[in-house]
Every structure is written in structure tokens, then in C-alpha cells.
N, C-alpha and C positions, 0 to 999 in steps of 0.2 A: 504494500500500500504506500502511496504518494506520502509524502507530507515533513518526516525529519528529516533536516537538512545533513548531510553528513550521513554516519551509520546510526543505524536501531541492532544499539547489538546484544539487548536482553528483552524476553517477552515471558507474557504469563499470562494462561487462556481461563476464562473460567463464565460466572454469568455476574450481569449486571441486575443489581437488586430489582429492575422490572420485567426481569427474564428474557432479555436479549445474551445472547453468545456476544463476549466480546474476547478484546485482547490488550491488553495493558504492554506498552513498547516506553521504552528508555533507551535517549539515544545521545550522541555527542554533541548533541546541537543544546542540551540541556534543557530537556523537555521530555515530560512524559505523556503519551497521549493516551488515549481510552478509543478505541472501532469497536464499530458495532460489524460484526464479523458476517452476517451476511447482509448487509447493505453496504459493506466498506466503503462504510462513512465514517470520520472522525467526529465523534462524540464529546471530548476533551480534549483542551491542551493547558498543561498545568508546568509552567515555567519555573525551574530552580535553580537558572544560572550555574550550573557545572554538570559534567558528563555524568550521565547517568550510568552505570553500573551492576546494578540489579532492579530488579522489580518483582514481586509479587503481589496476586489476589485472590484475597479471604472469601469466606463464603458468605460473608455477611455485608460486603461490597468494599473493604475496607483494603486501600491499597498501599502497599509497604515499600517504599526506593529506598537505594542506597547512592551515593558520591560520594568523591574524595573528601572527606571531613567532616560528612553530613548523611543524616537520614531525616525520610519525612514518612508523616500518613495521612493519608487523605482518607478522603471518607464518598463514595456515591450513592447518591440518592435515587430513590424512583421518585420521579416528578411527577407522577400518577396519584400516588396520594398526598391527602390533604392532612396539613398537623393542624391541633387542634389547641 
């Protein structure tokens, strides 16, 4: 899929909390982004200014990177429901 500039050279496939297939990609361009794996379309772009490294995702939508000197967690939502 189009889109990190540079390599995507760690992925982790699993489902996004509204029950789309996706695929969570970390790439050199410092960026992790979220496809929706059969409309590859990107879904996310979640900018951390350094190569990304690793990536994982949870079953619970909850997505894990690594960088040199840094980790984050993000979190995805189903924009389907409503908080109350």
C-alpha cells in the first residue's frame, strides 16, 4: 500500500475495534499508519517524528510502537458508537 515515504518495515495485522481487518505499518518516515485491509485505504496517520521500529495490535484496539528512545500507545476507537 501507497502512502510511507521511505520503508514500512514493521506490520501487525489484526481487527479494528468496528470489525474491519486492518494492518498497523511503522515506517522510516516516522509514522505509523492504521489500512483498512480490504478497502486499502488508510484509516490513520499518527506522526512520532522518528523511525519506527516495531508495532503491535491488541485485541482490544490498543496499538503498541517502538523508536529509538521512545514508545507510545495509542488507542482506536469504533466511531460507531456513541459515549454517553
Amino acid at each position: 500500500m501507497p502512502g510511507h515515504h521511505g520503508e514500512a518495515r514493521t506490520v501487525a495485522c489484526g481487527q479494528h475495534p468496528d470489525g474491519r481487518a486492518v494492518a498497523v505499518t511503522g515506517g522510516w518516515d516516522g509514522t505509523v499508519r492504521v489500512w483498512d485491509l480490504r478497502a486499502g485505504a488508510e484509516l490513520h496517520r499518527i506522526p512520532v517524528e522518528h523511525p519506527v521500529h516495531a508495532v503491535a495490535l491488541a485485541a482490544d484496539g490498543t496499538v503498541v510502537t517502538g523508536w529509538q528512545g521512545g514508545i507510545g500507545v495509542f488507542r482506536l476507537h469504533d466511531r460507531r458508537r456513541r459515549r454517553r
